[in-house]
C-alpha positions as CSV (number, residue, x, y, z in Angstrom):
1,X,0.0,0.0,0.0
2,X,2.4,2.3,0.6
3,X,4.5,2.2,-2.6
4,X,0.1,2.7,-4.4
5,X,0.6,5.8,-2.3
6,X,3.9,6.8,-3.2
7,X,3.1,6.5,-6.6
8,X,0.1,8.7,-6.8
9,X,2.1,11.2,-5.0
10,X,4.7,11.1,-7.5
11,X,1.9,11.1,-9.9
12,X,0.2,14.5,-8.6
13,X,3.8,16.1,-8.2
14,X,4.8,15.2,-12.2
15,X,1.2,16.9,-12.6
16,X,1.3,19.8,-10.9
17,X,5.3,20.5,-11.9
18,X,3.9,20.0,-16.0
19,X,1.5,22.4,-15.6
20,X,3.5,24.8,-13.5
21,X,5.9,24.8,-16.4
22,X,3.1,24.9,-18.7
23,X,1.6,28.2,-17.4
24,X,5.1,29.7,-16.9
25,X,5.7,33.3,-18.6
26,X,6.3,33.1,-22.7
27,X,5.8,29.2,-22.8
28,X,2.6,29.1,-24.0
29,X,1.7,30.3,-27.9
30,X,-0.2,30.3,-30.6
31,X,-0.2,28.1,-34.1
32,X,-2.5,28.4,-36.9
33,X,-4.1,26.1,-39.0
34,X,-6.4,27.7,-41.7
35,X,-10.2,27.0,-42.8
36,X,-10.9,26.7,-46.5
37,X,-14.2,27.7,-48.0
38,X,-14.5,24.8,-50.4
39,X,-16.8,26.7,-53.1
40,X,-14.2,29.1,-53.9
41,X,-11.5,27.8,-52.1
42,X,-11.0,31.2,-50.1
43,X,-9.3,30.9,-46.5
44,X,-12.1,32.4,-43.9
45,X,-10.6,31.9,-41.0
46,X,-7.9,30.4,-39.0
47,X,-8.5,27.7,-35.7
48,X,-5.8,28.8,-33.8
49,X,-3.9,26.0,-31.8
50,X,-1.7,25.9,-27.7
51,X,1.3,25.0,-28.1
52,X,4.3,25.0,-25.8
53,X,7.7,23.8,-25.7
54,X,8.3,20.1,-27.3
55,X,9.6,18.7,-24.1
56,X,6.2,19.3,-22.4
57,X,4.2,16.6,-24.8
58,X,1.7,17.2,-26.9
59,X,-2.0,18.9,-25.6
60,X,-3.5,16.5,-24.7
61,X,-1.0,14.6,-22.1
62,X,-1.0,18.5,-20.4
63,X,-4.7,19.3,-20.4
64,X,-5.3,15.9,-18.9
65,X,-2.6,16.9,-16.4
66,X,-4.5,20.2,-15.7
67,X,-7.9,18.1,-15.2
68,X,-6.1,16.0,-12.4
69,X,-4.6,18.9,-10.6
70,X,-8.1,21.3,-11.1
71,X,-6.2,23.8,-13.4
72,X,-7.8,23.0,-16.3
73,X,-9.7,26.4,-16.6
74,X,-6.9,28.2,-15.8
75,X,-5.0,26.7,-18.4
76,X,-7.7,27.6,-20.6
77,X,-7.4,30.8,-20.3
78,X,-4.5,30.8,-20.8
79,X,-4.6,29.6,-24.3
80,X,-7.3,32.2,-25.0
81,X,-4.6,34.7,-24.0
82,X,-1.9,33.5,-25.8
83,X,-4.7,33.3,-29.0
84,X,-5.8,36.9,-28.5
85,X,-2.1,37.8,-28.1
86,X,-1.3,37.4,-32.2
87,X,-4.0,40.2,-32.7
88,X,-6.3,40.2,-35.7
89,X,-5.7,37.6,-39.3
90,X,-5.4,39.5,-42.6
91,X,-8.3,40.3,-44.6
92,X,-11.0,39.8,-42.2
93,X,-10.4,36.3,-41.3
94,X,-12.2,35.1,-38.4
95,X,-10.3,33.1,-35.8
96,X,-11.5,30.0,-34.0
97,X,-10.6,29.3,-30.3
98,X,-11.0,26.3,-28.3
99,X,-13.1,26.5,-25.0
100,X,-15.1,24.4,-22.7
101,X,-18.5,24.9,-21.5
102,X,-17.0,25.2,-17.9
103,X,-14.8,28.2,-19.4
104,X,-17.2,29.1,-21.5
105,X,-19.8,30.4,-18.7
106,X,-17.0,31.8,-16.3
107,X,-17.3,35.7,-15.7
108,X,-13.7,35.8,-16.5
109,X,-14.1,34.5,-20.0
110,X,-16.4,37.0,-20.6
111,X,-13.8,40.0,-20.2
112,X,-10.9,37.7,-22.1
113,X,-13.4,37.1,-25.1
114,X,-13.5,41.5,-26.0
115,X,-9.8,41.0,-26.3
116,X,-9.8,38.6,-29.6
117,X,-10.5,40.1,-33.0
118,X,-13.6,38.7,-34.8
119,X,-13.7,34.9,-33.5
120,X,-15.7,32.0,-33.1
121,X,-16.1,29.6,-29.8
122,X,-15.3,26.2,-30.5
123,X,-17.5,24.6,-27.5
124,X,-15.3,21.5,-26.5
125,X,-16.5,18.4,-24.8
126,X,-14.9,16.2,-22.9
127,X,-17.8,15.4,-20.5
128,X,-21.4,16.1,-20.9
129,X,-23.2,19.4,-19.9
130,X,-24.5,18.8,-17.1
131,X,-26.6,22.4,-16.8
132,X,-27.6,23.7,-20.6
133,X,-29.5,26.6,-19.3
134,X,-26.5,28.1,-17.9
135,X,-24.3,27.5,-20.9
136,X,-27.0,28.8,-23.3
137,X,-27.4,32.5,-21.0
138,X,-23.5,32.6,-21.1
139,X,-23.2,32.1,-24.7
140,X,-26.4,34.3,-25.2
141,X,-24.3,37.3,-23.2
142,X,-21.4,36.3,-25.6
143,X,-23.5,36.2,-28.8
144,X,-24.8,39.6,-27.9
145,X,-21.1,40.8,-27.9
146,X,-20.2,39.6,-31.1
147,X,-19.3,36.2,-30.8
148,X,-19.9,33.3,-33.1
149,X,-20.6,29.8,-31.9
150,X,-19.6,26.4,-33.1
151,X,-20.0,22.8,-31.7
152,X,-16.6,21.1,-32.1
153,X,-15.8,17.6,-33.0
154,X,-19.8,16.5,-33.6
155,X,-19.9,12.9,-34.6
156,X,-18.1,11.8,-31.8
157,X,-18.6,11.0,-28.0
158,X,-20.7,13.7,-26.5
159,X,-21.1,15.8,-29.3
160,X,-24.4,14.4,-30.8
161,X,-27.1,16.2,-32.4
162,X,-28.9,17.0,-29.3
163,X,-25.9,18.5,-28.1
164,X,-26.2,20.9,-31.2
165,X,-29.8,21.4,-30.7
166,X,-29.5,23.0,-27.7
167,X,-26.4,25.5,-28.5
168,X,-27.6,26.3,-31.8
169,X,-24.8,27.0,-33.0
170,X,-23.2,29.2,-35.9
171,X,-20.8,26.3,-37.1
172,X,-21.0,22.7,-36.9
173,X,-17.3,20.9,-37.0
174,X,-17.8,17.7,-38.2
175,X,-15.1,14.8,-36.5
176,X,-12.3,14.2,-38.1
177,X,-13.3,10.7,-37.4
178,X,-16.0,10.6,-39.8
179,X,-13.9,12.5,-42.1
180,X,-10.7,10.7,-42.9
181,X,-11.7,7.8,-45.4
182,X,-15.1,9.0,-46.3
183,X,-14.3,8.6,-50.2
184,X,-14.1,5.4,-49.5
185,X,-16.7,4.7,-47.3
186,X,-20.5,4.8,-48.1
187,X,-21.4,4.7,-43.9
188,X,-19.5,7.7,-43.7
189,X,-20.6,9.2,-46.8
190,X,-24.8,8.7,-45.5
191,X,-23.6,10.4,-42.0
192,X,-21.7,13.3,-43.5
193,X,-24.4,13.8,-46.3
194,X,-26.9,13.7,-43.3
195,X,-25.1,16.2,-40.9
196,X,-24.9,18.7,-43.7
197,X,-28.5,18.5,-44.1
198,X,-29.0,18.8,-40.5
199,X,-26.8,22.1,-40.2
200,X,-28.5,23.5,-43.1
201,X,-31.9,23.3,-41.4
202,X,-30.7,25.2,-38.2
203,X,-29.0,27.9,-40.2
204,X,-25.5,26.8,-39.4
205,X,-22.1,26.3,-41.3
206,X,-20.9,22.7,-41.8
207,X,-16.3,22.6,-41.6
208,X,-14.8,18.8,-42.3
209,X,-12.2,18.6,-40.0
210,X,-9.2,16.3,-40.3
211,X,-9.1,16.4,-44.3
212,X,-5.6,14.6,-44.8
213,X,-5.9,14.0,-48.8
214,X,-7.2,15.1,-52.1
215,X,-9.6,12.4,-52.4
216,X,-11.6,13.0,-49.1
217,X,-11.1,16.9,-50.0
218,X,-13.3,15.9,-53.1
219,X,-15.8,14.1,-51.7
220,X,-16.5,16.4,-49.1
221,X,-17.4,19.1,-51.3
222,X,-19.3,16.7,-53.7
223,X,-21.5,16.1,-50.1
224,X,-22.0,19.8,-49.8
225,X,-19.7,20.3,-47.2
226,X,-19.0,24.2,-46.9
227,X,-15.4,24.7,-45.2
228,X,-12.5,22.3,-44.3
229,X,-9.5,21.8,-42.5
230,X,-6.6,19.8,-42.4
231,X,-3.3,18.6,-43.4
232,X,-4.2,18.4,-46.9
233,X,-4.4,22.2,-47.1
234,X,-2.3,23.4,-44.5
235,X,-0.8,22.2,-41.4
236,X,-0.7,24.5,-38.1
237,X,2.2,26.7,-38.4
238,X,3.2,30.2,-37.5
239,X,0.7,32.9,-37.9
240,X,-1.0,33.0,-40.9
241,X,-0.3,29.9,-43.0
242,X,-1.4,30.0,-46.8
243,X,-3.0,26.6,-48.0
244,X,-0.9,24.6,-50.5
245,X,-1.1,25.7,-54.3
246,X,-2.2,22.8,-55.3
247,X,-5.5,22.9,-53.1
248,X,-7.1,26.0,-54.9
249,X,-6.2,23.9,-58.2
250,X,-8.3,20.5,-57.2
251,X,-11.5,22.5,-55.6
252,X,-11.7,25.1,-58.8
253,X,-11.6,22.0,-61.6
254,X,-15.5,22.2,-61.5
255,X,-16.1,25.6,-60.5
256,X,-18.9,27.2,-62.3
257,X,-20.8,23.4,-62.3
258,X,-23.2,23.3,-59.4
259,X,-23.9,26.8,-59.6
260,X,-25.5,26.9,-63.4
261,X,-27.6,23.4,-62.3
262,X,-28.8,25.4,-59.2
263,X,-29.7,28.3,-61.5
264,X,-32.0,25.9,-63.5
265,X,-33.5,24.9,-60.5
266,X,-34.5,28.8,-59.4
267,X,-35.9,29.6,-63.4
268,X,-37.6,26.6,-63.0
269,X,-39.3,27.5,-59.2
270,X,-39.6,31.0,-60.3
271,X,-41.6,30.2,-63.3
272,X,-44.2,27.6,-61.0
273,X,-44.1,30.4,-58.4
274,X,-47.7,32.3,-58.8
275,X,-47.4,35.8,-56.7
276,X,-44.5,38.1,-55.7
277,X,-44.4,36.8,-52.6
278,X,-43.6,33.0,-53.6
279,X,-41.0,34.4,-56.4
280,X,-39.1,36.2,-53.2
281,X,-38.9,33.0,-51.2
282,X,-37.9,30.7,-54.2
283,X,-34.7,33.2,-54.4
284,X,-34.8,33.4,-50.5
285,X,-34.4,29.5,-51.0
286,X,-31.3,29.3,-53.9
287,X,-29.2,32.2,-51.6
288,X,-29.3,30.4,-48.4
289,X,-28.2,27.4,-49.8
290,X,-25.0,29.0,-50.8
291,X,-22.2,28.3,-48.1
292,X,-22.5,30.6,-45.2
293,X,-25.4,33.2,-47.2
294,X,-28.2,34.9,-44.6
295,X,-30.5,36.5,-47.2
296,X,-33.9,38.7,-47.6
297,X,-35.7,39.8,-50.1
298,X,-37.7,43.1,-49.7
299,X,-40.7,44.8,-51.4
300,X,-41.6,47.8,-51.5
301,X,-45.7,48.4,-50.0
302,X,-47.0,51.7,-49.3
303,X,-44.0,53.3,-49.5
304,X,-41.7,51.1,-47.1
305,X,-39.7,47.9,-47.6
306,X,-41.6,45.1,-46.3
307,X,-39.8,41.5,-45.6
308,X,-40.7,38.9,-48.1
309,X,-38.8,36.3,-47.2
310,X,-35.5,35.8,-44.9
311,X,-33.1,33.2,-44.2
312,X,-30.9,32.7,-41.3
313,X,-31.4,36.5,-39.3
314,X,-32.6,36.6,-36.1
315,X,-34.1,39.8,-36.1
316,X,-36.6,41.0,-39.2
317,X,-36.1,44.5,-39.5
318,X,-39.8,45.5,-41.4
319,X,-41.0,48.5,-42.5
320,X,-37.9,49.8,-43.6
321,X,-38.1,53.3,-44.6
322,X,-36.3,54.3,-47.9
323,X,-32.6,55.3,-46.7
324,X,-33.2,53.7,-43.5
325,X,-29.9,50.9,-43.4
326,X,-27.6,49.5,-46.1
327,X,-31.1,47.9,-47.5
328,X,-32.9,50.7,-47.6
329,X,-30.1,53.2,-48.7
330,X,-29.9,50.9,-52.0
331,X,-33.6,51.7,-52.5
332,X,-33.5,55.0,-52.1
333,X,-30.4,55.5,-54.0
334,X,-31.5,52.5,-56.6
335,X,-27.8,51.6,-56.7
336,X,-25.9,48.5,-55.6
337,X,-24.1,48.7,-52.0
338,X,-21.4,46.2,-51.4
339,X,-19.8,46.6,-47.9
340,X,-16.6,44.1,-47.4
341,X,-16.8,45.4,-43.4
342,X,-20.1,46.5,-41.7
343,X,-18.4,47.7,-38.5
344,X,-17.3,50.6,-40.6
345,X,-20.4,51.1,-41.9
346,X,-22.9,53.5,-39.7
347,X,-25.7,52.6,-41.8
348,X,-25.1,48.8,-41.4
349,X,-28.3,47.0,-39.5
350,X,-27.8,44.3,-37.0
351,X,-30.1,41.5,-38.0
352,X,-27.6,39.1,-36.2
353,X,-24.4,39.5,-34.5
354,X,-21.4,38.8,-36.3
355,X,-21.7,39.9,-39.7
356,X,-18.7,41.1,-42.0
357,X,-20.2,41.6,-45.1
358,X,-23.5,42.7,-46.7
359,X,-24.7,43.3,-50.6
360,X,-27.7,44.8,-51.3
361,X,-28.9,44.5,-54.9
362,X,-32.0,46.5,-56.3
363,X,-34.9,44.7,-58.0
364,X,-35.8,46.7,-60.7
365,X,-39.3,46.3,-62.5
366,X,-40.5,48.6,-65.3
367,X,-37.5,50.7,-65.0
368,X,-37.6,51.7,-61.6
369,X,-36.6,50.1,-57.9
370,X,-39.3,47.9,-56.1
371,X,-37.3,46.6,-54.0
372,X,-33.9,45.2,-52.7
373,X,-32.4,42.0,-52.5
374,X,-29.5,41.5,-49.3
375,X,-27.6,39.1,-48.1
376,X,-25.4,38.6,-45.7
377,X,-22.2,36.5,-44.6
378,X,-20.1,36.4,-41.4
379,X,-17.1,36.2,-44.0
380,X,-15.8,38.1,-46.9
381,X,-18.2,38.0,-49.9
382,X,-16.5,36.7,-53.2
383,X,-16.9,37.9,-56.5
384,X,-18.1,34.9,-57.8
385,X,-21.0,35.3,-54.6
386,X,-21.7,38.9,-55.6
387,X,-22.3,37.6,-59.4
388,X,-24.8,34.8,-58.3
389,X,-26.8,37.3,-55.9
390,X,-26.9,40.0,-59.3
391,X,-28.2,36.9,-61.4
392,X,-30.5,35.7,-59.3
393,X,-32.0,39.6,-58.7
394,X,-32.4,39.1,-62.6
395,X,-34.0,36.2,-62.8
396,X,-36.5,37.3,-59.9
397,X,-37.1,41.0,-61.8
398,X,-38.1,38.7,-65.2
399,X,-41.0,37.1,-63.0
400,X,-42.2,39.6,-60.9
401,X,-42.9,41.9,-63.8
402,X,-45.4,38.9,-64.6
403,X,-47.2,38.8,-60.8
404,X,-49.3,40.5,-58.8
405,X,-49.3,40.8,-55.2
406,X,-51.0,37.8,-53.6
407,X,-54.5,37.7,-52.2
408,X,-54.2,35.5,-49.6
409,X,-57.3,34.4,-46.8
410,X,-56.4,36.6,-43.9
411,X,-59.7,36.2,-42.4
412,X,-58.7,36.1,-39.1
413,X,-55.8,38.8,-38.5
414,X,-58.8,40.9,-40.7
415,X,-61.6,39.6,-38.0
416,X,-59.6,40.4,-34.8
417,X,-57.9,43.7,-36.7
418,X,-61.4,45.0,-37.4
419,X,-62.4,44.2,-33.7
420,X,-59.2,46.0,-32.4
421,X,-59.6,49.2,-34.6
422,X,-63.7,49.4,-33.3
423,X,-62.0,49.0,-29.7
424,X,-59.5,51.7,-30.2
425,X,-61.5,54.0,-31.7
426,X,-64.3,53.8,-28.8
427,X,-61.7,54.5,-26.7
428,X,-62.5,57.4,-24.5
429,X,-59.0,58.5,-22.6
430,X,-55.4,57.7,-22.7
431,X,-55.8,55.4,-20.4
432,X,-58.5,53.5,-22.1
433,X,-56.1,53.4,-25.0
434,X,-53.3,52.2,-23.4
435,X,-55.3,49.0,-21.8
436,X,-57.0,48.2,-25.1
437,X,-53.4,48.4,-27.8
438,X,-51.4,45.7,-26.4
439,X,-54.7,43.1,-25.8
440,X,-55.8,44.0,-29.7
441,X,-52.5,43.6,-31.1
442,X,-52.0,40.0,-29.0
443,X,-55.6,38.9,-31.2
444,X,-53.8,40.7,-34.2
445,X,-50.7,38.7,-34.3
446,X,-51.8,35.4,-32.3
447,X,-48.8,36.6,-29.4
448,X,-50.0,37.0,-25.6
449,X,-48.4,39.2,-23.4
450,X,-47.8,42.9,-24.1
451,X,-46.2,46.0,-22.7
452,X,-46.7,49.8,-23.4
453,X,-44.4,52.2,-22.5
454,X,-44.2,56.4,-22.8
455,X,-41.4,58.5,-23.2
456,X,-41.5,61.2,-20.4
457,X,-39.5,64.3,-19.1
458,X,-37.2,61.4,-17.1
459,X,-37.6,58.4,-19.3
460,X,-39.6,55.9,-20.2
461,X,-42.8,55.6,-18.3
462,X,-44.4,52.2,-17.8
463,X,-48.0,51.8,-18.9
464,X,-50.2,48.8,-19.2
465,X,-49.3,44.8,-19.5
466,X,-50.9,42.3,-19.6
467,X,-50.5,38.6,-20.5
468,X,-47.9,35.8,-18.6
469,X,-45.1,38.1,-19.5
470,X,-46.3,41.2,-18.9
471,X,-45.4,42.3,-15.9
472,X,-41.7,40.7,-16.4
473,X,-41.6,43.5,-19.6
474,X,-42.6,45.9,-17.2
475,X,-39.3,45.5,-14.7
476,X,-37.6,45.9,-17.6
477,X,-34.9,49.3,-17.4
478,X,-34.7,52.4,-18.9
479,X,-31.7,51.6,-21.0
480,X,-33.4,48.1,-22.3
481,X,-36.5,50.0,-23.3
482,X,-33.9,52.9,-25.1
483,X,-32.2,50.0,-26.8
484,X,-35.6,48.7,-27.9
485,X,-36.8,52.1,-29.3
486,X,-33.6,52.3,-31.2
487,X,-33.7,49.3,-32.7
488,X,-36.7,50.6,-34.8
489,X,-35.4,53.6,-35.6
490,X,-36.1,54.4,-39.3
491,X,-38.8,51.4,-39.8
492,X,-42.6,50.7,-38.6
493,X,-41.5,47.4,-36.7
494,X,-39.0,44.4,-35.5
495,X,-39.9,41.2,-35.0
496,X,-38.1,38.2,-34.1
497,X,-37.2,35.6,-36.2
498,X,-39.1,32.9,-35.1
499,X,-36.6,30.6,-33.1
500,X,-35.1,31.0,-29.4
501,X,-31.7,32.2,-31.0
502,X,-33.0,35.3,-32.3
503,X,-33.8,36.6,-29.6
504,X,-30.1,36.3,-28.3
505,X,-29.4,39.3,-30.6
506,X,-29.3,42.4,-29.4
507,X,-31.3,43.8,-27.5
508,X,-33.4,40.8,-27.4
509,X,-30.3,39.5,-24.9
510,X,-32.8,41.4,-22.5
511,X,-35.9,39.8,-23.3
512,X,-37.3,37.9,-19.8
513,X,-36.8,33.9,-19.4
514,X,-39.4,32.5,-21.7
515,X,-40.1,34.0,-24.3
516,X,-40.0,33.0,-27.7
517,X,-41.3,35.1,-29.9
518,X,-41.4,39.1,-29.7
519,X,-42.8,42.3,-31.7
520,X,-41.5,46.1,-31.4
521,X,-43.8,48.6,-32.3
522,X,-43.0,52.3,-32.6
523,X,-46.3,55.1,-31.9
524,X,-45.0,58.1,-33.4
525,X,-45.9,61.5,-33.3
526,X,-46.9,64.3,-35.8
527,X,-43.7,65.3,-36.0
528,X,-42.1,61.3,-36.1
529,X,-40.7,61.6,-32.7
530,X,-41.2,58.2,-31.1
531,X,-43.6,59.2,-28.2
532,X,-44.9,55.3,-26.8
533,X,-43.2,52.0,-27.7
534,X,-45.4,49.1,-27.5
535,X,-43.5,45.5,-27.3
536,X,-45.9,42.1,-27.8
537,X,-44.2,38.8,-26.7
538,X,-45.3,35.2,-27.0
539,X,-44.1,32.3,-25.0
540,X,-44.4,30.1,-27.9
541,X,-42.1,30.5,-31.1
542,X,-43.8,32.4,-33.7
543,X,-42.8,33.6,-37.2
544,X,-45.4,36.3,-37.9
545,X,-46.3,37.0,-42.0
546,X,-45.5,40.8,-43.1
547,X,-49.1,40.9,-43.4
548,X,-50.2,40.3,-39.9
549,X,-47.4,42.2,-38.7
550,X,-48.6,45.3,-41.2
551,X,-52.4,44.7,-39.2
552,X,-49.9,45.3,-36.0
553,X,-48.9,48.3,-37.5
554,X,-52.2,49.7,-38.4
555,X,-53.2,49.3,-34.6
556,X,-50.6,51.2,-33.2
557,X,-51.0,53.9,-36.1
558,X,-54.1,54.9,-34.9
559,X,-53.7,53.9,-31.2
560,X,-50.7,57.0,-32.2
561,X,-52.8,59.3,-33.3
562,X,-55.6,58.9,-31.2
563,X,-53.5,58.9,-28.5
564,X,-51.6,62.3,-29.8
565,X,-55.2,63.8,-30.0
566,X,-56.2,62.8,-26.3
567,X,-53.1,64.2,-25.0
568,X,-53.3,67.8,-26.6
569,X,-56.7,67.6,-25.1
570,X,-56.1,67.0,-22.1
571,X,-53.5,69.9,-21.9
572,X,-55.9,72.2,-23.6
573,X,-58.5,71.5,-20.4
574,X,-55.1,72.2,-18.2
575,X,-54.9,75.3,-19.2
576,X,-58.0,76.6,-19.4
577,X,-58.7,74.8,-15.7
578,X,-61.2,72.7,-17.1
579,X,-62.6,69.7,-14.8
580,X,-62.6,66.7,-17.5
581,X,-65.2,64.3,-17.6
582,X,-64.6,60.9,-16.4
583,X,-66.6,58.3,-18.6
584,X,-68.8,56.1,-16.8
585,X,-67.1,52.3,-15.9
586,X,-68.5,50.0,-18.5
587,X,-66.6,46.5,-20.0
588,X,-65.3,46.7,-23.0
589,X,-66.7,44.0,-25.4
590,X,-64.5,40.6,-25.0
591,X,-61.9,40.6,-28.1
592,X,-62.3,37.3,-30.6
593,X,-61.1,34.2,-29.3
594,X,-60.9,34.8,-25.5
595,X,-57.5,37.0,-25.3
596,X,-57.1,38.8,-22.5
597,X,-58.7,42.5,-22.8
């Protein structure tokens, strides 16, 4: 027994002298490996790798001495500094750290993560999460900063596709394990095939890791893969490796190939598509299956640019006024706006965090604008992207000169608008009309809980809730409501995007626990001045139609005006000491289909 003791102790003093060594000043750096986009065989961004001195072993034998000794987040962050330490990759690259959920949730990550250049978190696993709703709020706070997630090593121990469920994340790294051999090997072929599917349904990036030779490099691609990494291209190295010559020569042999058949296939669903509205989602449809593209289409109705159909943004920013944002500003200007970096831009719109660059084409019908095309990517748009938006604008302009707007059966947001307008309009005070807009737009929009707030002498002055949620929306604080009101600055509305990550961009970040699904509405003044907010919120996911949300809009249009008018009224009487009349209690009649009212 006492040699099993002397050994462990020897054991836990080898451990605790590696990683004392480890963590010494200048041991610790940096290597990077880069990440090929495999459509254009472009380099987006770099994992960046710890390494230390060669007489410490490889990363693994000293992270698993860190986890015996309980200085495995500390080495962590450690790495991370040593990452953030080789500053920011040429043209725009992103750079991809390594980090556990542990780290990943730790206040002092949080401080460490403003310190690298554009990046993405690698969530590691070498355990299984044993609390998701704490790693989803920290990455929520981290999202809301800027950061990109992605689920590391999936296809492998405790990375499964629940796992990725519940991070939603930005990139999926498929295992190496699943990678090396898959030209070979139909099992692997089905599985890679079928993750790719997978990530393209939850509006997430697919990267083969591991790729070692030409052949699995091929097949990847031919599987729809969108980035890669491995020795094939480039092995870790000093900062910033260039991927071998020979790489850019195999992926571009059948350039141009998959592209004109996926042209076909959007003339072919443009031409079955039978109003404007179907035409915008069948190019909606062709964009976002291009690697790493977040497009919308826009229309113009009434004078503002209404959402048509979007892919991948969490927020929809409707009722965009002409000039209001890059989209908008193309429009109005009915010129092309390519942007290769949006921080630089002030008339860039966050739709979701993490953005480089946006293009925003003009749809032209009958010689004039009618509307924009955008898309977005969180990495440097090629020219060969830019070319494929511009023909795809075409091919929508040829059809929608054919269609008409859509008549759809709307017989219910037109029942419960009707009812809300009649309630509104009965409305005898400004109090009357603040209890009856958030219960009419609720029936309007199928949400149920609402909030109204005014803008006052000392900020913004809460008014009535009501639903499950409304009173949480009413603790919220004056700087969350500002950030709301400014978020719909130059447009008639913002909606989420119908899943729980939208709501993770900012300022959704300070949406209460439970919600879902939310709508910011703006009541303006005479002179445009934003003078009430109103904010509907559903605990249920909900993707609302531009329609129902432009019934949302008419609501608070002439719950605005109405209320403008009550107001002036009521200051009028003020001064000339008038005693107003308080109308007699009565209950209002019950809105359509039992919401609360």
């Amino acid at each position: 027994p006492s040699d099993v003791v002397d050994t462990d102790d020897a054991e836990r003093d080898a451990d605790a002298e590696l990683i004392s060594r480890v963590l010494s000043p200048g041991v610790l750096h940096s290597v990077a490996q880069p990440i090929l986009r495999l459509s254009d065989a472009t380099v987006i961004g770099y994992e960046l790798l710890a390494r230390t001195d060669p007489d410490l072993g490889p990363p693994p034998r000293w992270l698993a001495a860190a986890d015996r000794t309980g200085r495995r987040a500390e080495l962590e962050l450690a790495c991370l500094r040593a990452a953030a330490a080789l500053g920011a990759p040429p043209d725009g690259c992103l750079v991809f750290v390594n980090v556990g959920p542990e780290v990943a949730a730790s206040v002092h990550f949080v401080e460490l993560a403003r310190t690298l250049p554009r990046h993405v978190l690698e969530i590691t696993e070498d355990a299984a999460v044993d609390d998701y709703d704490l790693l989803r709020s920290a990455l929520a706070r981290l999202r809301a900063a800027g950061s990109l997630v992605a689920v590391d090593d999936v296809g492998s121990g405790y990375a499964s596709m629940a796992h990725v469920l519940n991070l939603t994340p930005s990139f999926v790294k498929i295992d190496m394990s699943l990678v090396r051999g898959v030209h070979l090997d139909p099992g692997r072929q089905a599985l890679v095939r079928a993750m790719q599917a997978f990530a393209a349904a939850i509006g997430a990036v697919t990267v083969a890791e591991g790729v070692e030779t030409t052949q699995d490099l091929r097949m990847v691609h031919a599987l729809g893969v969108d980035l890669a990494q491995g020795y094939v291209i480039a092995r870790p190295d000093t900062p910033w490796p260039v991927p071998r010559p020979e790489i850019r020569r195999v992926l571009l042999a059948e350039a141009g190939r998959a592209p004109a058949r996926s042209m076909g296939d959007l003339a072919a669903a443009l031409a079955a598509s039978t109003t404007q509205v179907e035409a915008c989602e069948a190019v909606g449809a062709f964009l976002a299956g291009l690697p790493g593209t977040m497009p919308s289409v826009y229309l113009e109705r009434a004078g503002v640019l209404r959402c048509c159909s979007r892919r991948g943004q969490w927020l929809v920013l409707d009722g965009l006024l002409p000039g209001s944002g890059l989209t908008g500003a193309a429009f109005a200007d009915d010129a092309e706006i390519l942007v290769d970096d949006v921080t630089g831009d002030p008339r860039y719109r966050m739709a979701i965090p993490g953005v480089q660059a946006e293009l925003a084409v003009p749809i032209r019908v009958g010689g004039r604008a009618v509307g924009v095309c955008n898309v977005e990517t969180v990495t440097r748009l090629s020219a060969e992207r830019c070319e494929l938006v511009r023909d795809a604008v075409r091919l929508l302009e040829a059809r929608l000169a054919d269609l008409t707007v859509a008549d759809h059966d709307e017989s219910a947001t037109l029942d419960a608008l009707a009812h809300g307008v009649g309630q509104l309009m009965a409305a005898r005070s400004v109090d009357q009309l603040g209890d009856r807009l958030g219960p009419a737009v609720e029936q309007v929009t199928g949400l149920d809980s609402s909030c109204l707030w005014s803008a006052g002498a000392t900020g913004w002055q809460v008014g009535a809730r009501h639903g499950p949620t409304g009173d949480a929306l009413a603790a919220l604080a004056d700087a969350q409501v500002s950030a709301l009101a400014a978020l719909v600055t130059g447009m008639t509305s913002c909606t989420s995007g119908g899943t729980q990550t939208s709501l993770t961009a900012l300022p959704w970040a300070t949406v209460p626990d439970g919600v879902r699904a939310a709508l910011v509405l703006p009541l303006r003044g005479a002179d445009g001045t934003v003078r009430d907010l109103l904010m509907v919120t559903s605990t249920a996911s909900a993707q609302l139609p531009s329609r129902t949300v432009m019934a949302a809009e008419t609501c608070c249009a002439i719950a605005a005006g109405r209320l403008g008018d009550r107001r002036q009224i009521a200051r009028l009487e003020q001064q000339l000491g008038v005693v107003p009349v308080v109308p007699a209690p009565r209950t209002a009649a019950p809105l359509p289909g039992g919401g609360p009212g």
